[in-house]
TORTIMAR-482136 format. One record per residue (C-alpha): x, y, z; residue in three letters. Coordinates in Angstrom, 3 decimals, always signed. Layout:
N
+----------+----------+----------+-----+
|       c1 |       c2 |       c3 |  aa |
+----------+----------+----------+-----+
|        X |        Y |        Z | ala |
...
+----------+----------+----------+-----+
This chain:
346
+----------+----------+----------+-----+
|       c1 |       c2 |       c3 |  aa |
+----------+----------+----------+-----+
| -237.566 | -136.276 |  +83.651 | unk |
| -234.469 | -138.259 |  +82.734 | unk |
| -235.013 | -141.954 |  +81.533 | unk |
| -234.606 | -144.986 |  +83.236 | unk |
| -230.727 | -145.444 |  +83.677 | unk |
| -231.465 | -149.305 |  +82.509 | unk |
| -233.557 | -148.166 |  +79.826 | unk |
| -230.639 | -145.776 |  +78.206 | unk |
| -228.472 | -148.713 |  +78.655 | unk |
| -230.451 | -151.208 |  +76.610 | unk |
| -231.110 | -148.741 |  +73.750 | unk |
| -227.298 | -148.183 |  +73.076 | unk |
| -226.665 | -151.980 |  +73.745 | unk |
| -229.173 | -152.508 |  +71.057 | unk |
| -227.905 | -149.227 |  +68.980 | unk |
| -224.346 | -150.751 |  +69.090 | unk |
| -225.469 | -154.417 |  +68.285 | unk |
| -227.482 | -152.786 |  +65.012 | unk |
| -224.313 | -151.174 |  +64.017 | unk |
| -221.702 | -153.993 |  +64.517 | unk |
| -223.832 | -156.663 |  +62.512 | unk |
| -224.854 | -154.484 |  +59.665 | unk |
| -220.943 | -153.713 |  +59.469 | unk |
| -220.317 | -157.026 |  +59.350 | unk |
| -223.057 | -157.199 |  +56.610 | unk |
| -222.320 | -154.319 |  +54.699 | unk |
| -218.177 | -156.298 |  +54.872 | unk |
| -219.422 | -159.172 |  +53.657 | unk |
| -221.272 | -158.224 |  +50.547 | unk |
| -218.661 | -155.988 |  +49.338 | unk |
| -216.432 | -159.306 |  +49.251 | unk |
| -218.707 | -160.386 |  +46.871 | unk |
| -221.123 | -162.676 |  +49.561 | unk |
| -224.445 | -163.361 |  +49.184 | unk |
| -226.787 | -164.958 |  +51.320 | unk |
| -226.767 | -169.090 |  +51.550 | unk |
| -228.703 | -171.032 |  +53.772 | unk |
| -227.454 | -173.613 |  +55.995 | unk |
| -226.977 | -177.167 |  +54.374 | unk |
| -228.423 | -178.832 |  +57.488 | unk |
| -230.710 | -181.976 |  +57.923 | unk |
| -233.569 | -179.724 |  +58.460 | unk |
| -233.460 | -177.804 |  +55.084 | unk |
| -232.300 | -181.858 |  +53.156 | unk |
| -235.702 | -183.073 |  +55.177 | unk |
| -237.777 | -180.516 |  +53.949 | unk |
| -236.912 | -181.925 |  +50.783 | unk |
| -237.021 | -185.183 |  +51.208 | unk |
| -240.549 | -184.674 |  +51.984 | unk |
| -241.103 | -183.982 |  +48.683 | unk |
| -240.280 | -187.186 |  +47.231 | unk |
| -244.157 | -188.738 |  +46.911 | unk |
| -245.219 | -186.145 |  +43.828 | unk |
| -246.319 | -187.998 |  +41.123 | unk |
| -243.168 | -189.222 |  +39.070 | unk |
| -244.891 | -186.779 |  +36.036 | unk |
| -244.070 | -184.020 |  +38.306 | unk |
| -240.843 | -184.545 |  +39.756 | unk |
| -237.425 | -186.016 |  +39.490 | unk |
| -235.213 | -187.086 |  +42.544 | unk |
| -231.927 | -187.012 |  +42.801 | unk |
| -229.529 | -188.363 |  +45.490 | unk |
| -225.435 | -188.094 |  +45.573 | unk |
| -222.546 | -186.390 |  +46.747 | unk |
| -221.721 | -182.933 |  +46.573 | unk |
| -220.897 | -183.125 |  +42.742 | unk |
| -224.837 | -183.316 |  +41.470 | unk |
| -225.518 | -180.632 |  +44.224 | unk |
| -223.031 | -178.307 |  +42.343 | unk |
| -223.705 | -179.865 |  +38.394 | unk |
| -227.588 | -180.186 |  +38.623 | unk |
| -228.298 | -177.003 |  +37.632 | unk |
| -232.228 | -176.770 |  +39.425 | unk |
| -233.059 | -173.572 |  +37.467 | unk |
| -232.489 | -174.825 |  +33.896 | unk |
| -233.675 | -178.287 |  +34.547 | unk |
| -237.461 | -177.197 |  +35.916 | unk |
| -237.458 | -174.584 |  +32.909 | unk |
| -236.499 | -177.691 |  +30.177 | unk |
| -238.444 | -180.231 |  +31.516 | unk |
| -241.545 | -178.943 |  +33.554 | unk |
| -240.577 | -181.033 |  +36.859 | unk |
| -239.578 | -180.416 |  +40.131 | unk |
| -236.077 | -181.129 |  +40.328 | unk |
| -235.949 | -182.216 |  +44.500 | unk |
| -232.182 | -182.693 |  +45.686 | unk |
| -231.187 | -185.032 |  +48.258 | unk |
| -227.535 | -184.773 |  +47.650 | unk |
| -225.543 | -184.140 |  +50.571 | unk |
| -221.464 | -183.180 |  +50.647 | unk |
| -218.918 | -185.366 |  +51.368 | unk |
| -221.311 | -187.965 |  +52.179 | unk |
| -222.911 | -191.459 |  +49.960 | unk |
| -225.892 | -191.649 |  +48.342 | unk |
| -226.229 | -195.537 |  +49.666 | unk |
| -228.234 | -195.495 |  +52.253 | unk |
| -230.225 | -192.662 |  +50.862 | unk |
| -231.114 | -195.281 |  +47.423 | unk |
| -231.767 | -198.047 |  +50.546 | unk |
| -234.534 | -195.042 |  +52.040 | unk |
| -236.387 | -194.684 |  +49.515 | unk |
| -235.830 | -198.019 |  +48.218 | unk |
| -237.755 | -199.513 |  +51.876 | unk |
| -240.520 | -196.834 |  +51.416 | unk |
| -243.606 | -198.731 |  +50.063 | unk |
| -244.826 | -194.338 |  +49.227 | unk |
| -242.070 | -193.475 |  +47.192 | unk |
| -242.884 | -194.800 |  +43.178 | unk |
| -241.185 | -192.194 |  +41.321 | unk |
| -238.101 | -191.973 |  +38.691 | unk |
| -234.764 | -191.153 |  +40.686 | unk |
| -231.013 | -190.001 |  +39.328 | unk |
| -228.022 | -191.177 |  +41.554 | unk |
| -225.118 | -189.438 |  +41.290 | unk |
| -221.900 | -191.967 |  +41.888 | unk |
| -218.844 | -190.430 |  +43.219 | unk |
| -216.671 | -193.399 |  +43.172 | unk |
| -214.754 | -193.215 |  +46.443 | unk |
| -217.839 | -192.641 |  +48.474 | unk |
| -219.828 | -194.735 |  +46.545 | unk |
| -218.492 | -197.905 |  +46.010 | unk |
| -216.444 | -198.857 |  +49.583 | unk |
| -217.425 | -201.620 |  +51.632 | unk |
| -217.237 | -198.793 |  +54.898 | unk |
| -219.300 | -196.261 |  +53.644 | unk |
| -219.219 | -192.760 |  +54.493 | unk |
| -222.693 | -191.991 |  +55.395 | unk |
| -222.675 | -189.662 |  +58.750 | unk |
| -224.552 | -187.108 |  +56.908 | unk |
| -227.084 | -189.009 |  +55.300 | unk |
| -227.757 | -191.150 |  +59.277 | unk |
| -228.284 | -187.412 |  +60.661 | unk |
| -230.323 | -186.278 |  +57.473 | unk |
| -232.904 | -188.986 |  +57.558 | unk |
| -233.179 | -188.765 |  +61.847 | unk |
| -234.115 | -185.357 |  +61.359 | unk |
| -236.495 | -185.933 |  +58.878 | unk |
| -237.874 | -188.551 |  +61.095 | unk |
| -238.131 | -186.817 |  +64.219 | unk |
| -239.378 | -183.610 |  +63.203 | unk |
| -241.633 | -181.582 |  +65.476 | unk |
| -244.361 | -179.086 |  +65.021 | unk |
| -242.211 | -176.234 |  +66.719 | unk |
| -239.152 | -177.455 |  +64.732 | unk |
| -240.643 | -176.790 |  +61.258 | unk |
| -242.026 | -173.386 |  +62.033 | unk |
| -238.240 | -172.737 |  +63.404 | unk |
| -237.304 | -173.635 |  +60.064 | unk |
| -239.683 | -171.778 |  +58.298 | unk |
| -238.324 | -168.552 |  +60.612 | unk |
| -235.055 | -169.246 |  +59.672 | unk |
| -235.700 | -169.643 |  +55.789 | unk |
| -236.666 | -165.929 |  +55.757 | unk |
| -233.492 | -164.682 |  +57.984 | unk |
| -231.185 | -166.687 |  +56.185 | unk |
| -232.448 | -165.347 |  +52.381 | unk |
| -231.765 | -161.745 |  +53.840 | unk |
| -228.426 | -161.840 |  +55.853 | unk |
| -225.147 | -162.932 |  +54.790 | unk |
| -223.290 | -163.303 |  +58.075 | unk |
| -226.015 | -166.233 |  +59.490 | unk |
| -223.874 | -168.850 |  +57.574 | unk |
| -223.752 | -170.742 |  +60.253 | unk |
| -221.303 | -173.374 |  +58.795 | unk |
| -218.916 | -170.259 |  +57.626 | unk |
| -219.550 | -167.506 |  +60.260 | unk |
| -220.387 | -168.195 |  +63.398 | unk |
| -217.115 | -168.117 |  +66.361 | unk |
| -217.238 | -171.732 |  +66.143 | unk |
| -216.636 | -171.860 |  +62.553 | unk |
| -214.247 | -169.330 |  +62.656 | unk |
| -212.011 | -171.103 |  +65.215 | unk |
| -212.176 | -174.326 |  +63.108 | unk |
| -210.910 | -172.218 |  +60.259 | unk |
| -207.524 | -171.216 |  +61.653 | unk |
| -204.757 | -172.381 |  +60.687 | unk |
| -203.001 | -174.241 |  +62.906 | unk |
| -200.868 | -177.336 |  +62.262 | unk |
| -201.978 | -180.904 |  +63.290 | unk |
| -199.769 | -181.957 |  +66.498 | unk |
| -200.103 | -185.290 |  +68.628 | unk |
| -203.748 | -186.367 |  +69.449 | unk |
| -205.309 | -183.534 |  +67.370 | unk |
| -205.765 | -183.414 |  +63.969 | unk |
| -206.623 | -180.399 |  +61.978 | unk |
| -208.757 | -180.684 |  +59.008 | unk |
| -207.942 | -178.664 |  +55.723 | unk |
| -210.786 | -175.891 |  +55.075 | unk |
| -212.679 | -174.667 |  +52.150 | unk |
| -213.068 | -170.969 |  +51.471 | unk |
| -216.098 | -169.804 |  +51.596 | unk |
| -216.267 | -168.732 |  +48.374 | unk |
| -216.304 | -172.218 |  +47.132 | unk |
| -219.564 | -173.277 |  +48.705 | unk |
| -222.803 | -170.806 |  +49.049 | unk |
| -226.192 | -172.951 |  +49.029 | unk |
| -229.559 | -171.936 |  +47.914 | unk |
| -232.862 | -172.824 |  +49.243 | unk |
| -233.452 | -175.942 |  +46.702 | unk |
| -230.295 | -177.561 |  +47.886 | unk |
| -228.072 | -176.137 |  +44.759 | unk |
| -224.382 | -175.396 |  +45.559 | unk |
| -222.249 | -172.678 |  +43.344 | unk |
| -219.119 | -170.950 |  +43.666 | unk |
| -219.068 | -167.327 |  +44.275 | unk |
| -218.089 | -164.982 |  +41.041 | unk |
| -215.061 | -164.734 |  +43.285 | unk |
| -214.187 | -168.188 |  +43.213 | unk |
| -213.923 | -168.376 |  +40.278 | unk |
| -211.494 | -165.671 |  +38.741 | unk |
| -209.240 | -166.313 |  +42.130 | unk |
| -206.921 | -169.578 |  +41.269 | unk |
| -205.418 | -169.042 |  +44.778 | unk |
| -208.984 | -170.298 |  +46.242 | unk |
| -209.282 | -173.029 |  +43.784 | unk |
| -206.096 | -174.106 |  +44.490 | unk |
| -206.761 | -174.701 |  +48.239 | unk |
| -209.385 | -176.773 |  +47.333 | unk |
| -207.379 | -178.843 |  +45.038 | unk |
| -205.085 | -179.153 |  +48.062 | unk |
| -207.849 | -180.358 |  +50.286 | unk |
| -208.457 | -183.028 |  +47.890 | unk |
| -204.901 | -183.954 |  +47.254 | unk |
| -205.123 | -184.377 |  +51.165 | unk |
| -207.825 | -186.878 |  +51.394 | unk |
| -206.341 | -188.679 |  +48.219 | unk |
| -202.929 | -188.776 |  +49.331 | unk |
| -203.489 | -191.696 |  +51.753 | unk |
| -203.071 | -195.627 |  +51.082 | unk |
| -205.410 | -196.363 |  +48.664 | unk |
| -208.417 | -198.738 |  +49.689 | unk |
| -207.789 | -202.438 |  +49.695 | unk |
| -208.888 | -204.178 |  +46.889 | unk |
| -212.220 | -205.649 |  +45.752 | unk |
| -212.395 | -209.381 |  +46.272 | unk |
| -215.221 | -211.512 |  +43.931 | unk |
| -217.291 | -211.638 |  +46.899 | unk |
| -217.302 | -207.994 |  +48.178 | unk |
| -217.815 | -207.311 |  +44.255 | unk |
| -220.842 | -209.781 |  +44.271 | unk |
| -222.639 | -208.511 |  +48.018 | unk |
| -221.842 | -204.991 |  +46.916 | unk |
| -223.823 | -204.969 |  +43.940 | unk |
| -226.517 | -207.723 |  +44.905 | unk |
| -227.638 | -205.035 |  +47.290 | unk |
| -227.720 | -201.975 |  +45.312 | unk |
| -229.813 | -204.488 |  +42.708 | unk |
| -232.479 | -205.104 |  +45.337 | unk |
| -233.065 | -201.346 |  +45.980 | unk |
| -233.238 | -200.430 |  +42.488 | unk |
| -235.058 | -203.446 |  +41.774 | unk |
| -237.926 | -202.573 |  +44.307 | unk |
| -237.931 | -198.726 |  +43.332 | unk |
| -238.779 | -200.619 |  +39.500 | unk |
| -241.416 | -202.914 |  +40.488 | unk |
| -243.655 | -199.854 |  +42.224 | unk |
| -243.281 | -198.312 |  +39.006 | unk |
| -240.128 | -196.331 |  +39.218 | unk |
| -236.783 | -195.889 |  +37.503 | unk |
| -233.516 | -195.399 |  +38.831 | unk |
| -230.283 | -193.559 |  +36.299 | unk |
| -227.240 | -193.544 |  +37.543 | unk |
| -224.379 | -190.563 |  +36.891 | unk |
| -221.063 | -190.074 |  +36.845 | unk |
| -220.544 | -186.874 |  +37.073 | unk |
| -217.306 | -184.823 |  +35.913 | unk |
| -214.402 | -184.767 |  +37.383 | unk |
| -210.852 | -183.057 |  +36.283 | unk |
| -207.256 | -182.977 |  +36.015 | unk |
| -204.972 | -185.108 |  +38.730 | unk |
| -208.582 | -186.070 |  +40.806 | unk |
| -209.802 | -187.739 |  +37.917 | unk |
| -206.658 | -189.390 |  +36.851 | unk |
| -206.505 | -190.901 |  +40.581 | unk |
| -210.099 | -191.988 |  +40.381 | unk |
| -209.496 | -193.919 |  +37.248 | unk |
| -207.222 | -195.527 |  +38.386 | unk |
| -208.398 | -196.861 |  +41.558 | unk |
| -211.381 | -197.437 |  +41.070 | unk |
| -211.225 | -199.069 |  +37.037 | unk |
| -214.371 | -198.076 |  +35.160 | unk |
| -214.734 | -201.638 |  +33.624 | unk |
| -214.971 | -202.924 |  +37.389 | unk |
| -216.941 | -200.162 |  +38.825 | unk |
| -219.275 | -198.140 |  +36.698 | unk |
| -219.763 | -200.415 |  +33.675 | unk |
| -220.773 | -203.813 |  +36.367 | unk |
| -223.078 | -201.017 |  +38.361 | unk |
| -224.864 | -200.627 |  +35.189 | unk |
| -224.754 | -204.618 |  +33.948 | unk |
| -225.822 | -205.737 |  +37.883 | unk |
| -228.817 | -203.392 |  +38.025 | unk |
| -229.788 | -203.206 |  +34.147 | unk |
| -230.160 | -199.469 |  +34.850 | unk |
| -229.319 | -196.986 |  +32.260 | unk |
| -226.402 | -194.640 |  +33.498 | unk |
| -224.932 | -190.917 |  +31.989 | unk |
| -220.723 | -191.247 |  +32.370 | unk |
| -219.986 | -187.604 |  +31.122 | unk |
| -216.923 | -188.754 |  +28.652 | unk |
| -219.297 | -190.785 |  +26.307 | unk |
| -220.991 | -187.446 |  +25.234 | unk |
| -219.198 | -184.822 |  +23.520 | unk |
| -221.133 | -182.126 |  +25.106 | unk |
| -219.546 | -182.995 |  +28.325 | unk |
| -216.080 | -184.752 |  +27.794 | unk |
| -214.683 | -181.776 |  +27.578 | unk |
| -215.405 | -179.440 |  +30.540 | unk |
| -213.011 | -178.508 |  +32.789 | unk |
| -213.689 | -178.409 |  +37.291 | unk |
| -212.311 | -175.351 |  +38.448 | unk |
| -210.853 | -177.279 |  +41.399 | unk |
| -210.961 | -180.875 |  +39.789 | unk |
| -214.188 | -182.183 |  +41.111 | unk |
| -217.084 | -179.692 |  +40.844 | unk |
| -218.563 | -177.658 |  +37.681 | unk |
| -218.805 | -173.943 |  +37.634 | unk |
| -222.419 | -172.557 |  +37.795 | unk |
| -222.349 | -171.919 |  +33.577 | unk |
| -220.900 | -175.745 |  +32.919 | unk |
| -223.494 | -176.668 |  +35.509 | unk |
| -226.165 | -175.194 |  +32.782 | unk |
| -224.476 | -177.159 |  +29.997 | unk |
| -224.363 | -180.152 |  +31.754 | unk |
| -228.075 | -180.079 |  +32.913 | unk |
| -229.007 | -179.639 |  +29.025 | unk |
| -226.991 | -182.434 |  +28.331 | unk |
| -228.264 | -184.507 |  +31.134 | unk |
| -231.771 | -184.036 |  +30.284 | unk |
| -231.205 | -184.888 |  +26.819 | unk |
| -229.883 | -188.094 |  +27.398 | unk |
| -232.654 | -188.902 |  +30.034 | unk |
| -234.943 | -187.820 |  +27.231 | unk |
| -233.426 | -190.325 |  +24.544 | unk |
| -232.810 | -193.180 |  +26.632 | unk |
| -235.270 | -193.378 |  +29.792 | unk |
| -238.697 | -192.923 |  +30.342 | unk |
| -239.207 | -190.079 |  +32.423 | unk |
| -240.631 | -188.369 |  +29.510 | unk |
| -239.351 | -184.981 |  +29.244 | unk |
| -243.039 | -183.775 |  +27.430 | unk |
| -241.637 | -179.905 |  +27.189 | unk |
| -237.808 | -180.914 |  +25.882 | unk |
| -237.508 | -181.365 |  +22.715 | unk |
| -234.251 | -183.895 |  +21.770 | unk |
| -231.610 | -182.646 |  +19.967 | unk |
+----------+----------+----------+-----+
């Protein structure tokens, strides 16, 4: 008896599907992919949720893409015994992230910002990420955490559900086609320069990293967004408002019993020679640190950091992530109190 005419149909549709995808797979890997979960609100609230461990247990941190690439989450946990939770989020400032946890009567533990000047410090902030980060972890339902707990499984196994990389949408946003009246076009990263694991950590691909012609795209996507009219200037007042409000958040994180550092990670090359000089260290970084009388890590003053080198200017490789981490939990070690009881000083 021959089979249902439908039936055949659906097996080769199915047969065919198998075959395309693990194609695409199979293509991906041998470029050197390998899987990375999607950097979406629902995998930053699933950290965030973490947050209320007892401050001997954990460490928070909150920036910008550069301490989700620099913190090295691996080498830090083995150092100092503590969960290292990241609430970093690209592109985006760690503001109203420090005002979160600031507000929340729960949270009492010992928190690293990282402070990327020109999403740190301007009176507009650039905080679309963060707004969507903390609704999500807000709003979360019983059906959308087991999704997420579904998708934490596929995504460890299959390169090609990078959503933000992979899917048609992404892959019509990533040709190139010039801006022309009433559209703009934004630059795009290779994919190779951003692959995510499930604690939050960015790293380049091996690839990446031997290929200057990728690194130098990125450069050129930040020469893009620093080629513009620099930002207006400071005046007393905006100075004075600025930092009387990051002083009240840090303040109340203190008085439950807290401790807020502050970071500056590195930077390279023509991105750092820009960000010097707009945004003057003596006006910015060393009057953060005076205003909130918190203790702060600027990688030049340590010679264990001055010297390394961004592949594309703004973001450590995953080895001077490791050196930097050491470093960084040194210095916590000497001059906070988180105390670091497995890490010994050097």
């Amino acid at each position: 008896m021959n089979q249902n005419p439908m039936k055949q149909a659906a097996v080769l549709m199915l047969f065919i599907v198998v075959i395309v995808m693990g194609s695409w797979e199979l293509y991906l890997r041998h470029k050197g992919l390998e899987p990375s979960y999607d950097d979406s609100p629902a995998l930053w609230a699933d950290k965030r949720a973490m947050v209320y461990e007892p401050s001997d247990k954990a460490v928070v941190f909150a920036g910008s893409s550069r301490i989700k690439y620099d913190l090295d989450i691996t080498t830090f946990e083995q150092l100092t015994g503590k969960h290292a939770i990241q609430l970093g989020a690209t592109g985006d400032s760690p503001r109203k992230i420090l005002e979160n946890l600031a507000d929340d009567p729960n949270f009492k533990g010992n928190l690293v910002v990282d402070v990327t000047e020109i999403l740190f410090f301007p009176i507009q902030q650039m905080d679309q990420k963060a707004t969507e980060n903390l609704a999500c972890y807000n709003k979360r339902t019983p059906a959308e955490r087991a999704s997420f707990v579904l998708n934490r499984f596929l995504e460890s196994q299959f390169v090609f559900l990078d959503k933000y990389n992979l899917s048609t949408n992404a892959k019509l946003e990533q040709l190139q086609i010039s801006s022309r009246p009433g559209i703009f076009m934004m630059p795009n990263f290779p994919i190779e320069f951003e692959r995510t694991d499930f604690n939050g950590q960015c790293k380049m691909s091996p690839r990446f990293l031997t290929d200057t012609a990728l690194q130098q795209q990125v450069k050129n996507v930040w020469k893009f967004f620093m080629g513009g009219p620099p930002p207006p200037p400071f005046t007393e007042e905006q100075f004075a408002a600025t930092f009387a409000i990051i002083k009240s958040q840090t303040d109340k994180i203190k008085a439950r019993g807290g401790e807020v550092v502050f970071t500056r990670t590195p930077s390279s090359g023509f991105l750092y020679n820009i960000e010097k000089k707009v945004f003057p260290r003596a006006q910015f970084w060393d009057r953060l640190l005076k205003e909130t009388g918190c203790k702060g890590f600027y990688f030049t003053d340590y010679p264990e950091t001055a010297g390394l080198i961004c592949p594309e200017e703004s973001h450590l490789s995953p080895s001077d992530a490791v050196i930097y981490t050491k470093a960084l939990v040194n210095i916590l070690t000497k001059e906070t109190n988180f105390a670091f009881q497995n890490f010994q000083t050097k």
